[in-house]
C-alpha positions in Angstrom: -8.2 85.2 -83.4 -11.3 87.1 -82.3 -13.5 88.4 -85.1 -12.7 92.4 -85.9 -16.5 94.3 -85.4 -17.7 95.3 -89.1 -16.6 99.3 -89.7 -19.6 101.4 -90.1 -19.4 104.6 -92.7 -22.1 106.9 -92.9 -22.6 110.0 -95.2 -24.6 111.9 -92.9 -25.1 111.6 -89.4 -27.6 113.8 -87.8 -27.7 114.3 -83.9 -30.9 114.5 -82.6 -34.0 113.2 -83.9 -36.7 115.6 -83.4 -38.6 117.1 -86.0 -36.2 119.0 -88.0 -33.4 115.9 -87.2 -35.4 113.6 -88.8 -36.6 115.4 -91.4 -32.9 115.8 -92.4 -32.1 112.3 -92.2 -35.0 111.6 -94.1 -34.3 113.9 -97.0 -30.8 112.2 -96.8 -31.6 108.7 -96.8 -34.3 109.7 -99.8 -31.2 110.7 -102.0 -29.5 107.5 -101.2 -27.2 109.1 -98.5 -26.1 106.4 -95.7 -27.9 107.9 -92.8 -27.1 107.6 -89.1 -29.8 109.6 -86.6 -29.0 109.9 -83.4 -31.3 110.3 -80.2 -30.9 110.7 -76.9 -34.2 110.2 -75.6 -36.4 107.4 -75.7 -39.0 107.4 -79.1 -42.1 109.7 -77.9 -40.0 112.1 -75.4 -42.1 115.0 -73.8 -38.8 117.0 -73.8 -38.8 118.1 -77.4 -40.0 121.6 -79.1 -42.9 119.0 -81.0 -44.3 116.7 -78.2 -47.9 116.8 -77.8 -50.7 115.2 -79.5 -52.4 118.9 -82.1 -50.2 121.0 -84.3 -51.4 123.1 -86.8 -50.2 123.6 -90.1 -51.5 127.0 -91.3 -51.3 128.8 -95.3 -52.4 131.8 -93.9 -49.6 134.2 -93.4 -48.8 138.1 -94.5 -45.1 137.6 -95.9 -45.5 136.4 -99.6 -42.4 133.8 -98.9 -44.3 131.6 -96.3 -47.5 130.2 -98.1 -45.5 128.4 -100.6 -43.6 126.7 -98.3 -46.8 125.4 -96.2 -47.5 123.8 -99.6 -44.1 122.0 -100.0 -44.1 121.2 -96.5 -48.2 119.1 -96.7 -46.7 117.5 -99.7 -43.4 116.2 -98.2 -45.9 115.4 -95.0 -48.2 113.4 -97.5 -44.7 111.8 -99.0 -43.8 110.8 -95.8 -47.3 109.1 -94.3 -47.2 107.4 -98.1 -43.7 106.0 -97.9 -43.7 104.8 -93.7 -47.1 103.8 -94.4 -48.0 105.1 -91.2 -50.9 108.1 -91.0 -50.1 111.0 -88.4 -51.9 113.8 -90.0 -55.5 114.0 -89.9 -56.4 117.1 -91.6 -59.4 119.1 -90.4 -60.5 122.4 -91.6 -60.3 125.7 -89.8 -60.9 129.3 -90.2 -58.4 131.9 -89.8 -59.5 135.7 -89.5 -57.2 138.6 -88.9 -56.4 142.5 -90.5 -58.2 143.3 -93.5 -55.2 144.3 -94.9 -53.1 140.5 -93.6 
């Protein structure tokens, strides 16, 4: 009798493993959810909305509601470099300037 293939159960599965798919999973997996991401592409891809080699990640913003979420968003970065044990970031300082009232 030929061996039956072992049944895979997930609580998540997330299709598409860009930046905001695999932040999902991630979060997922961190709160001990059984995580299946799915990508079409191979790893690296040039076709996604974050291919390239400079992003910026900026505090400086007019609405009251976005600074505080640049904050969460370097610590979970941080979190994530700490936990894969792989560096991505390498943070360098710039100036922004606009409106005296912005």
């Amino acid at each position: 009798m030929a061996a039956q293939p072992a049944e895979r159960s997930f609580d998540v599965i997330v299709v598409g493993a860009g930046i905001m798919g695999s932040c999902a999973a991630h979060a997922a997996a961190s709160r001990g959810a059984r995580v299946l991401l799915l990508e079409q592409f191979d790893l690296l891809h040039q076709r996604g909305s974050s291919h390239g080699e400079s992003r910026t990640i900026r505090a400086t913003y007019p609405q009251p509601h976005y600074p505080p979420m640049v904050r969460l968003s370097r610590r979970l970065w941080d979190d994530a470099q700490r936990d894969s044990g792989y560096a991505v970031l390498t943070p360098t300082p710039h100036l922004d300037l606009g409106p005296r009232d912005d």
